[in-house]
C-alpha positions in Angstrom: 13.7 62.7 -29.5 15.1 66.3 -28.9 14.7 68.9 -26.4 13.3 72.0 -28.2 15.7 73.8 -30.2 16.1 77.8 -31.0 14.8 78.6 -34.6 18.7 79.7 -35.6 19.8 76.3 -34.2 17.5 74.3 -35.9 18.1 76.0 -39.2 22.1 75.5 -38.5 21.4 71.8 -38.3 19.1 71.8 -41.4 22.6 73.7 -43.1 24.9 71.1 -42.0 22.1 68.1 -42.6 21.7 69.1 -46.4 25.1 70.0 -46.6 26.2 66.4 -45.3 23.7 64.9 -48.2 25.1 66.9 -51.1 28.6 67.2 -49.9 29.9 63.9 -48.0 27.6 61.4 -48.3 28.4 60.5 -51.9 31.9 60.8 -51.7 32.7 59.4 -48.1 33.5 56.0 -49.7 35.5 56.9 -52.6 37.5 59.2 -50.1 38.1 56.5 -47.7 39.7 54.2 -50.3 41.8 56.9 -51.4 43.1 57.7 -48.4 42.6 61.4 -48.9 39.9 63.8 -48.5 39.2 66.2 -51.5 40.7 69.6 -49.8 38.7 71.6 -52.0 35.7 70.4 -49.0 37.7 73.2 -46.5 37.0 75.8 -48.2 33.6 74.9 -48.7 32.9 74.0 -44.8 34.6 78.0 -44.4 31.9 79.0 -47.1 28.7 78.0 -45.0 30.2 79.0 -41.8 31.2 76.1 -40.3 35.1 76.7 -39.6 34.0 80.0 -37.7 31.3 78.5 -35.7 31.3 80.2 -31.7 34.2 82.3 -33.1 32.9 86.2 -33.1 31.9 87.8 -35.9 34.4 90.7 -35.5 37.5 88.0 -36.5 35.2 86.7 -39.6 33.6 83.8 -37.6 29.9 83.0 -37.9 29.8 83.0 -33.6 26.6 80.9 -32.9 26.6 79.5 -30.0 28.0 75.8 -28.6 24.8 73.3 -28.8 24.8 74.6 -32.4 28.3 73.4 -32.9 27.2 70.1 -31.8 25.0 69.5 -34.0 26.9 70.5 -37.1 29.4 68.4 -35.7 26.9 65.8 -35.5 25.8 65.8 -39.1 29.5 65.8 -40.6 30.3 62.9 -38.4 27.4 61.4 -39.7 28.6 62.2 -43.1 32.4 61.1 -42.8 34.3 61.3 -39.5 37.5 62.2 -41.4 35.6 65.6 -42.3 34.5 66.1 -39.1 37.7 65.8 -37.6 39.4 68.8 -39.9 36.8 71.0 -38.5 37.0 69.8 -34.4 40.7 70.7 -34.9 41.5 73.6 -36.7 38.4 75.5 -34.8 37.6 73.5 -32.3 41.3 73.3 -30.8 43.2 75.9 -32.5 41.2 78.8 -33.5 39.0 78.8 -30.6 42.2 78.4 -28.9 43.7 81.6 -30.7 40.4 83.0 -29.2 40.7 82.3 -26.1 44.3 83.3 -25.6 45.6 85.2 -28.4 46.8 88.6 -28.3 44.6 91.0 -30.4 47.2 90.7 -33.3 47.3 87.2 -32.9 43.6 87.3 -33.6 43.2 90.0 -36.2 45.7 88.0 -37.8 44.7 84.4 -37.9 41.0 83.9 -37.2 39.8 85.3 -40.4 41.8 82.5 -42.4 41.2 79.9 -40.3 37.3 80.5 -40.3 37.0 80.8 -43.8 38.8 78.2 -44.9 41.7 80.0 -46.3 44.0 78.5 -44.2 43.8 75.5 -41.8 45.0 74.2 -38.4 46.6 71.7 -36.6 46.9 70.9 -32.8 50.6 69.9 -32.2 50.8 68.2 -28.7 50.8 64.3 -29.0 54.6 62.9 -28.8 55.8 59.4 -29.9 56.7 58.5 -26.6 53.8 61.2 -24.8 50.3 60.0 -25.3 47.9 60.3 -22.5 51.6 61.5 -20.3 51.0 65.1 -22.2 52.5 66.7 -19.5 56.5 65.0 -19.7 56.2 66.0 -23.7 59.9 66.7 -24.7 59.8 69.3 -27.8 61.7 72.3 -26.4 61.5 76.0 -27.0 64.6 77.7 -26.4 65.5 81.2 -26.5 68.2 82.6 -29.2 68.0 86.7 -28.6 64.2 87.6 -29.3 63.4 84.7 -31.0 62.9 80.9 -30.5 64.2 78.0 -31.7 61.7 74.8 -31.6 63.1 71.7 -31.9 61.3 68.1 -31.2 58.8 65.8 -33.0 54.6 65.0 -33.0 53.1 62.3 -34.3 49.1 61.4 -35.5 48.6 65.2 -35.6 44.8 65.7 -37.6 45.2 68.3 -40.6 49.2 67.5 -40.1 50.3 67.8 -44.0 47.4 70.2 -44.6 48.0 72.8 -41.4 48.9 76.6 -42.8 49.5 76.8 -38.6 50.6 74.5 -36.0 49.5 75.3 -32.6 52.5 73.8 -30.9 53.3 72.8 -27.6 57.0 72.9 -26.2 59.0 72.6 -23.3 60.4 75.8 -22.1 61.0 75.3 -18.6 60.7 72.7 -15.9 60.1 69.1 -15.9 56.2 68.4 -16.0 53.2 70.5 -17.0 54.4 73.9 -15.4 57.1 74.7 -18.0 55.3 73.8 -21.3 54.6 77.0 -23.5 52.7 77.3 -26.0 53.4 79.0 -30.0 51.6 79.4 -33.6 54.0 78.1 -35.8 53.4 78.8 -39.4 54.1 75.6 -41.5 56.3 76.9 -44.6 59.0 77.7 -42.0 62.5 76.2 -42.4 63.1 73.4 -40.4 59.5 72.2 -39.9 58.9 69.0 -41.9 55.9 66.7 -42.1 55.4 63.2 -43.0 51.6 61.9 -44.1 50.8 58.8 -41.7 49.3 56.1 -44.1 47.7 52.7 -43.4 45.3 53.6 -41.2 42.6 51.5 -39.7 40.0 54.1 -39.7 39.7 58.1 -40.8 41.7 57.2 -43.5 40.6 60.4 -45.4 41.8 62.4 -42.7 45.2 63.7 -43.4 47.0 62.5 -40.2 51.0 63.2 -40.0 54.2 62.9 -38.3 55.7 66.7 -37.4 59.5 67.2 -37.1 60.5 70.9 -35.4 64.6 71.4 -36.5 65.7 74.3 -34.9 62.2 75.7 -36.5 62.3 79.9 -35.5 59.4 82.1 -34.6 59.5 85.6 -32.8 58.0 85.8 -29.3 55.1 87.5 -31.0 54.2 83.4 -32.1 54.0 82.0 -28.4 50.1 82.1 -27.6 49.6 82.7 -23.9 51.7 83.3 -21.2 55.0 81.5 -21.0 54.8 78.3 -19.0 51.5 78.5 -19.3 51.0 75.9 -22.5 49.2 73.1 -20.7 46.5 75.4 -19.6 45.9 75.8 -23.0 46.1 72.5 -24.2 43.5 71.7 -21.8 41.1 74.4 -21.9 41.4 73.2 -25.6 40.7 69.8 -24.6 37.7 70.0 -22.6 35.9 71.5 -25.3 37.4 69.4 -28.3 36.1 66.7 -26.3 32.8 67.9 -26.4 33.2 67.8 -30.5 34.3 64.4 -30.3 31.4 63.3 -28.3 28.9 64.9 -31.2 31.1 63.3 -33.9 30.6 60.2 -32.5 26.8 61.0 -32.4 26.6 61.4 -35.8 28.5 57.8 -36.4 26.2 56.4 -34.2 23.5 57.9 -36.1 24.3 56.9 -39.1 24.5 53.5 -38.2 21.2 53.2 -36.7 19.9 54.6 -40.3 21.9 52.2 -42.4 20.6 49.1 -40.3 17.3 50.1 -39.9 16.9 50.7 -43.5 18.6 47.7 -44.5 16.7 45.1 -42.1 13.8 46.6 -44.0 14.8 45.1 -47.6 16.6 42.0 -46.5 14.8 39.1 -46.7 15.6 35.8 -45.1 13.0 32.8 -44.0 10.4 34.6 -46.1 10.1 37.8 -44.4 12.2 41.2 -44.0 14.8 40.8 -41.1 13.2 43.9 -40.2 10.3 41.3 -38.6 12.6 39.5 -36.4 13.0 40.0 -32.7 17.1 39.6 -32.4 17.6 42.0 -35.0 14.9 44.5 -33.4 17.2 44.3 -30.6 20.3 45.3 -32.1 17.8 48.2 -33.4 17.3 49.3 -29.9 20.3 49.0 -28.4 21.6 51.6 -31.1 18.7 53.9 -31.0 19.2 53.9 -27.0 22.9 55.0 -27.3 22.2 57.5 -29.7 20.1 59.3 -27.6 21.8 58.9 -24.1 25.4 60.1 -26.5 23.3 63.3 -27.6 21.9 64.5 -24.7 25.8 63.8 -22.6 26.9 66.0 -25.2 24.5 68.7 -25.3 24.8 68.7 -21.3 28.4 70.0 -22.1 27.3 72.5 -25.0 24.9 73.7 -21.7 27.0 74.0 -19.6 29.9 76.0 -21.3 27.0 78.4 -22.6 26.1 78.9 -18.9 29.6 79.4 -17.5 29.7 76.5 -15.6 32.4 73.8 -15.2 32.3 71.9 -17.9 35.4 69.2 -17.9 33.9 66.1 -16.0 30.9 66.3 -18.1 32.9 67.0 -21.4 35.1 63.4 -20.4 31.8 61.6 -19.4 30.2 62.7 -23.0 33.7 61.5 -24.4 33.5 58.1 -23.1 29.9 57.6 -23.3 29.8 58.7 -26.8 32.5 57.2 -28.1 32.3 53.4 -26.8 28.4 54.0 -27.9 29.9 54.1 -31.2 31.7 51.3 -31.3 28.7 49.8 -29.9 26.3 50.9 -32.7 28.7 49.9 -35.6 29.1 46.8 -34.1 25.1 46.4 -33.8 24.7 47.7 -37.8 27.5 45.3 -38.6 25.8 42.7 -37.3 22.0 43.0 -38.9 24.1 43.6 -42.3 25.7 39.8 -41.8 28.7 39.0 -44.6 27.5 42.2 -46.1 28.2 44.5 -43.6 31.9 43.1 -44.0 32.8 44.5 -47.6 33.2 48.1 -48.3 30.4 48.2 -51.0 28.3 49.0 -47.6 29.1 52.2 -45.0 28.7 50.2 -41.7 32.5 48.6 -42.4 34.0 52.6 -42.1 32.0 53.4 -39.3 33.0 50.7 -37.3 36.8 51.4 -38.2 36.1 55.4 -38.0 34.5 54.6 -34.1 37.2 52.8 -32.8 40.1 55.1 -32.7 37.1 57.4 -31.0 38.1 55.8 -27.8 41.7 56.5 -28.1 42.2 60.1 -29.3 41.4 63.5 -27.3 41.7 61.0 -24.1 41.4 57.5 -24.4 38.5 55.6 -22.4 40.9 54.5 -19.8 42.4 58.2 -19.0 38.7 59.6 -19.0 37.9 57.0 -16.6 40.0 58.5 -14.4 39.4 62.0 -15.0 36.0 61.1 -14.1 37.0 59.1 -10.7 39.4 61.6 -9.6 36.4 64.3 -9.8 34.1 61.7 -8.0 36.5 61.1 -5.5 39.1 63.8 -5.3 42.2 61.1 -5.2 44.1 61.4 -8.5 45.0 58.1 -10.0 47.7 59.2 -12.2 
């Protein structure tokens, strides 16, 4: 059930819904034993406009507005979450990010490639030893005339071996959130290497990577903001990638609920379809419930940010809800598909490994529990 959608929105989602078909679909299993993603599938995602979604039409994006992102975010994670994920980064955190804060060269400059596929992005913030403590990262930005020198490492940075640009986040100042800055660091520069993170559990497609910054130099002209002013970014960044996350998770969630349904209809045990009995029909329910609770948390967000209200608390409730509804639903299709659902030969196996590092990325469950307390509240548990 859906609340009544614009005619462009609903033709954006009947885009992305026969594009997921023809596109993703087949190939999501083959991809996911690979362990790699054909990258030929950026530069078609640039091609139907959805790397430039919200993103004006003046820099090459295809603008649109945020409820329409949703729900092309909802079909590709329905599709393959390792997909979806190229496309909440590189627009959804850095070129909507670029924006947002970029200097008019800065945009002239980046958000044509990054929208139409020709070049891709990467969100540099998460630290070996600086998960959910973003703030105490330890990559430092220092100044050497009119340059700077960025030195430091990231780890399970999405689009990582991929990224033409690294949006990345260094200390140049204080201890804690106040003196982190923020720069576009083009990949091919020297001293920037990147190692491919393999032996995933889940979005094993995605090309996730280790970053290593050796005394890596960009002009002043890279740093994206004002200085000391990083975290505000990373944040702002955040609160919408979150969203994204949230509709991903939708579109797992979705796609479980088809799978099961379709396969309690053709399996057969004690002489009738499974489809028949009443345990089953209540795995059936308690998927089809979270998928439409997940959708409408998320398009509350999408609402609010088009209304230019705050957005943040609802972003992390849509986060948590949606995510650990995921788990939920995979676990639900896994179980009506029995000893099948266990072998790769059926999808409900990748969605339930795909789900679970839902709960841990962009936030984990525990930190957005928080979030959400402290705005309840207005104590700060961290």
């Amino acid at each position: 059930m859906d609340l009544e959608l614009s005619e462009e929105q609903a033709a954006v989602r009947a885009l992305a819904a026969s594009f997921t078909d023809r596109e993703i679909v087949p190939h999501a299993t083959a991809w996911d034993r690979a362990e790699s993603v054909d990258r030929t599938i950026v530069r078609r995602l640039g091609e139907v406009g959805f790397l430039g979604l919200t993103v004006p039409e003046e820099y090459g994006g295809s603008g649109g507005d945020h409820l329409a992102y949703c729900l092309v975010l909802e079909e590709l994670g329905r599709g393959d979450s390792a997909v979806r994920g190229i496309v909440s980064v590189s627009l959804g955190l850095v070129a909507k990010s670029v924006n947002a804060f970029g200097t008019e060269e800065q945009k002239r400059h980046w958000l044509p490639r990054l929208t139409s596929g020709e070049a891709l992005g990467c969100f540099a913030l998460t630290e070996p030893g600086t998960g959910s403590d973003a703030a105490n990262l330890t990559t430092r930005a220092v100044r050497d005339g009119a340059d700077w020198l960025i030195s430091g490492g990231k780890t399970f940075i999405t689009n990582g071996t991929w990224a033409d640009v690294a949006l990345v986040f260094a200390r140049t100042g204080e201890p804690g959130h106040r003196g982190i800055t923020a720069f576009l660091v083009p990949t091919g520069l020297p001293g920037f290497t990147r190692t491919e993170i393999h032996g995933k559990l889940g979005l094993r497609g995605q090309a996730t990577a280790e970053l290593t910054f050796d005394g890596v130099r960009v002009p002043d002209s890279a740093r994206l903001g004002e200085l000391g002013k990083g975290f505000t970014v990373a944040m702002a960044a955040l609160a919408k990638g979150r969203m994204s996350v949230a509709a991903g998770c939708v579109g797992i969630a979705r796609a479980c609920l088809d799978a099961a349904v379709r396969y309690a209809g053709e399996r057969e045990q004690f002489g009738a379809p499974i489809a028949s009995h009443q345990l089953v029909q209540q795995l059936l329910a308690g998927i089809a419930v979270d998928v439409e609770a997940a959708r409408l948390l998320t398009w509350k967000v999408a609402d609010h940010i088009e209304r230019g209200l705050p957005f943040a608390t609802e972003s992390s409730v849509a986060k948590l809800f949606a995510s650990e509804a995921a788990v939920r639903a995979a676990n639900n299709a896994l179980q009506v598909f029995g000893g099948y659902g266990f072998v790769d030969e059926y999808p409900v196996g990748k969605y339930l490994r795909d789900a679970r590092v839902m709960t841990l990325y962009e936030g984990t469950s525990q930190i957005h529990q928080l979030l959400i307390g402290r705005a309840l509240t207005g104590v700060s548990a961290f």
